[in-house]
N, C-alpha and C positions, 0 to 999 in steps of 0.2 A: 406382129408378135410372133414370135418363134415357136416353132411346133412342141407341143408339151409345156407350155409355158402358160400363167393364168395371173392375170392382173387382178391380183386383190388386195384387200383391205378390211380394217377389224373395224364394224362402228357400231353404234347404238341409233336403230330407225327411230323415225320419227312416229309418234302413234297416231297411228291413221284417221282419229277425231279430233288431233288436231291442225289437219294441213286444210282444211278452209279455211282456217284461219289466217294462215301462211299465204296461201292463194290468192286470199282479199286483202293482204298485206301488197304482194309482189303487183296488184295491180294497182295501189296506191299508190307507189315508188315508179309504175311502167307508165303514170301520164308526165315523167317528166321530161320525157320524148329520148332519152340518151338510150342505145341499142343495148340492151341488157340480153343476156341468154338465159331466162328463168329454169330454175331446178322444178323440174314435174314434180307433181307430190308423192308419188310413189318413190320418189328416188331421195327424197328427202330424207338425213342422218347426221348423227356427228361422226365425224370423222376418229376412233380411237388412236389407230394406227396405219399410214399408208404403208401397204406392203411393196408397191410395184412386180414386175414380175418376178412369180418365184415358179421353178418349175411342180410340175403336178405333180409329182411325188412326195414334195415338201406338206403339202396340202393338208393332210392329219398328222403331223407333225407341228404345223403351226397352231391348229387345233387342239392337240395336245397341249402343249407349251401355255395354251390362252386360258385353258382349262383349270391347269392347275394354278395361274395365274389369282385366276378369280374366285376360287376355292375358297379363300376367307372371307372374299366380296358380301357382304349383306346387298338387298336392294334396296332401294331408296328412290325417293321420288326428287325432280330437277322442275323445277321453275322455270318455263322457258319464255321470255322478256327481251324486250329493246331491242332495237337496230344500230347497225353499225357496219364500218366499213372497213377491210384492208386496201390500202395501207392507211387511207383515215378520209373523212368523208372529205377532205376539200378536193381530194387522188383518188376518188374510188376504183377499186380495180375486182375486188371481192365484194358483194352484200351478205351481210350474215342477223341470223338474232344467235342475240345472249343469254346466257344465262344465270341464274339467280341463286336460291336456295338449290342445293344438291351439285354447284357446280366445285366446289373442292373434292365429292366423294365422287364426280363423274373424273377431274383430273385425277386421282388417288388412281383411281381404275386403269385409267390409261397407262400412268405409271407403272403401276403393278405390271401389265401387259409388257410395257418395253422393258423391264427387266427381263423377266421371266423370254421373253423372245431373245433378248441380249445373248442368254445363255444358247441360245441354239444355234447363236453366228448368225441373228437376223441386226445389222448395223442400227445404232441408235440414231433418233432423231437430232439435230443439229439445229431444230427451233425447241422453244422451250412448248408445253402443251398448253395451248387457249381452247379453252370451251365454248363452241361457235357452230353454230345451225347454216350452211351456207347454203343461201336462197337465191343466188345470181350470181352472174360473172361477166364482168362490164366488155363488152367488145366492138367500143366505138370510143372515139372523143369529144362527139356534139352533146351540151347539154348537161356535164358534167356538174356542174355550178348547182345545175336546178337540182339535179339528182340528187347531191349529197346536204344541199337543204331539205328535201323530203327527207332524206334519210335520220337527219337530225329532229325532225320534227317527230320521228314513230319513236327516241328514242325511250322512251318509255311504254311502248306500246306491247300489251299483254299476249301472248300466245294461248298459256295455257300449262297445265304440269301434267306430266307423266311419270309414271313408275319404270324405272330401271333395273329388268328383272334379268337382264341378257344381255351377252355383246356377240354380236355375228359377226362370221365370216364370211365377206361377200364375193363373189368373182363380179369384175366390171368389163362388160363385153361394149367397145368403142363403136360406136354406126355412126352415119349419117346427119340421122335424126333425134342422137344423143345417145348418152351409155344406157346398158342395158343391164340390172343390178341383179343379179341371183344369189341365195343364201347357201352356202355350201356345208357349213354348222354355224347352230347357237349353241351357244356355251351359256345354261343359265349360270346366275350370281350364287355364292352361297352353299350348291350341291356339296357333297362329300365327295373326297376323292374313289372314283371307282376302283 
């Protein structure tokens, strides 16, 4: 990464009571023997908007821009539910859960966001937005078969709800040992424009 430069992205974390859940999910899915790279529970989120790098100056600027985004934003609680897979469980190549009740006002949000960044010359997204908790990322091809039968078998399987009071702005710092998430601002939902 280039100097001055910060890899981030706008999401909504996952509430930290409920990633055991998540965790006794992921090991569900991990006796189907195929090499998965499970998402740590701290690093757990939906994903709003990927930024990629934007230079550090941009930084409360995109801040701004999310800000007034979400200004009309009420919060609302998401129902977070069922397993699934990109590109589909026979190919997995992403594991994710879904979501339920709250997942049109979590896409509304995201929407809002890529406008309102539109306008500052941050390019739009070129997929449409799915609302999807990703809990792994498949990086092998033994065992495929089994995995995506588990997968299909949690598809009903409960997480848990959380309230959607915020969307952060996080820097993702790349190692080794996996990314490393830091919150640069929250933008609560709802605030009045300062």
């Amino acid at each position: 990464m280039a100097a001055g430069q910060v890899r981030a992205f706008l999401a909504v974390p996952l509430a930290p009571e409920l990633s055991p859940a998540v965790t006794e999910l992921q090991k569900r899915l991990d006796s189907s023997g195929a090499k998965v790279k499970w998402v740590a529970p701290e690093n757990l989120h939906f994903t709003l908007k990927f930024l990629g790098e934007i230079p550090e100056e941009r930084v409360s600027e995109v801040a701004t821009a999310t800000h007034k985004a979400v200004v009309g934003s009420g919060q609302f609680d998401l129902d977070i539910a069922g397993a699934g897979a990109f590109p589909h469980t026979r190919r997995p190549r992403t594991v994710w859960v879904g979501t339920r009740e709250g997942a049109q006002a979590l896409a509304a949000l995201a929407g809002a966001i890529e406008d309102s960044l539109a306008e500052i010359g941050i390019p739009r997204e070129s997929k449409s937005f799915r609302p999807h908790l990703t809990i792994g990322r498949v990086k092998g091809r033994d065992f495929l078969q089994t995995l995506g039968e588990l997968i299909e078998l949690e598809a009903e399987t409960e997480i848990g709800r959380q309230r959607v009071a915020a969307a952060c702005l996080m820097k993702s710092d790349l190692h080794r040992s996996g990314p490393v998430y830091t919150t640069l601002a929250e933008i609560s939902l709802g605030e009045s424009e300062a």
